[in-house]
N, C-alpha and C positions, 0 to 999 in steps of 0.2 A: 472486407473493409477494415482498415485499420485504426484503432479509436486511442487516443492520447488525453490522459487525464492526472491532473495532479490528487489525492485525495488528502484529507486531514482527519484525523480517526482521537476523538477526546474522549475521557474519563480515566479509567485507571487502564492504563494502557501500556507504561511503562514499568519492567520488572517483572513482566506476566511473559516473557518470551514473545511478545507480540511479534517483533518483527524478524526472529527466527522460523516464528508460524505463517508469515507472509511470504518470509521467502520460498517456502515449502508450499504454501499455494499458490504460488504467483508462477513456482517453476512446472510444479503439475498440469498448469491451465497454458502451459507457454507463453506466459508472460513476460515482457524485458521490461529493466527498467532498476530501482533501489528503493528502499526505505531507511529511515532512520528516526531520532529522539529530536524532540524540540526541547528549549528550554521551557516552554511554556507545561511538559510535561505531556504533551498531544503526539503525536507520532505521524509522520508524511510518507505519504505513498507515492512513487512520479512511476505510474504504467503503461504501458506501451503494448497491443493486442487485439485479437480480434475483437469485436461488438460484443459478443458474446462470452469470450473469455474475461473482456474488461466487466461487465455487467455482474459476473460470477465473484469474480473478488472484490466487488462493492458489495454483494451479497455478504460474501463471507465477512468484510471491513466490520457489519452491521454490528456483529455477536464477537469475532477472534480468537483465540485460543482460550483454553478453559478458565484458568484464572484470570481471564478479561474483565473489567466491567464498563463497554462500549456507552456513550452516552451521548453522543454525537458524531456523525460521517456526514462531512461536504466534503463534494465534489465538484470541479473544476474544469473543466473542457479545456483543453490545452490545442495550439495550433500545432502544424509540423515542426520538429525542431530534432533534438540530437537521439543517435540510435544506437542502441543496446546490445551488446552481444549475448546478456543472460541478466539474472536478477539478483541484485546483490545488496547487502547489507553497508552500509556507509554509514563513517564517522557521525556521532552525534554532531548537531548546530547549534552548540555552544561551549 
């Protein structure tokens, strides 16, 4: 089954390679989909994946790559909508 979820990942999160380490687990786990930098300094996840796959990289969203300091993960349950052919890294949003 296929699970779609937007996530939001806050604290120090930006400048730690966060979303170079997401791309790398999000492709590990065959993940589609992007992330990027908010202005707000949070980082957004939009995934696309098995139940299980999706579950693994909320997992991983929790903690991030080593110089993270994760300090809040919401997630979003997202309807059907647009499809991925891999996972990629996108323009900051602002």
């Amino acid at each position: 089954m296929t699970r779609r979820v937007n996530i939001i990942v806050s604290g120090k999160v930006q400048g730690v390679y966060f979303r170079a380490a997401t791309q790398k687990q999000a492709q590990k786990l065959d993940v589609k989909g992007w992330v990027r930098n908010l202005a707000s300094g949070d980082v957004e996840i939009h995934a696309v994946g098995t139940s299980s796959a999706i579950a693994e990289l909320i997992r991983w969203s929790h903690k991030g790559p080593t110089f993270a300091r994760v300090k809040q993960v919401q997630v979003t349950e997202l309807p059907e909508g647009e499809t991925f052919a891999d996972f990629e890294i996108r323009k900051d949003a602002f």
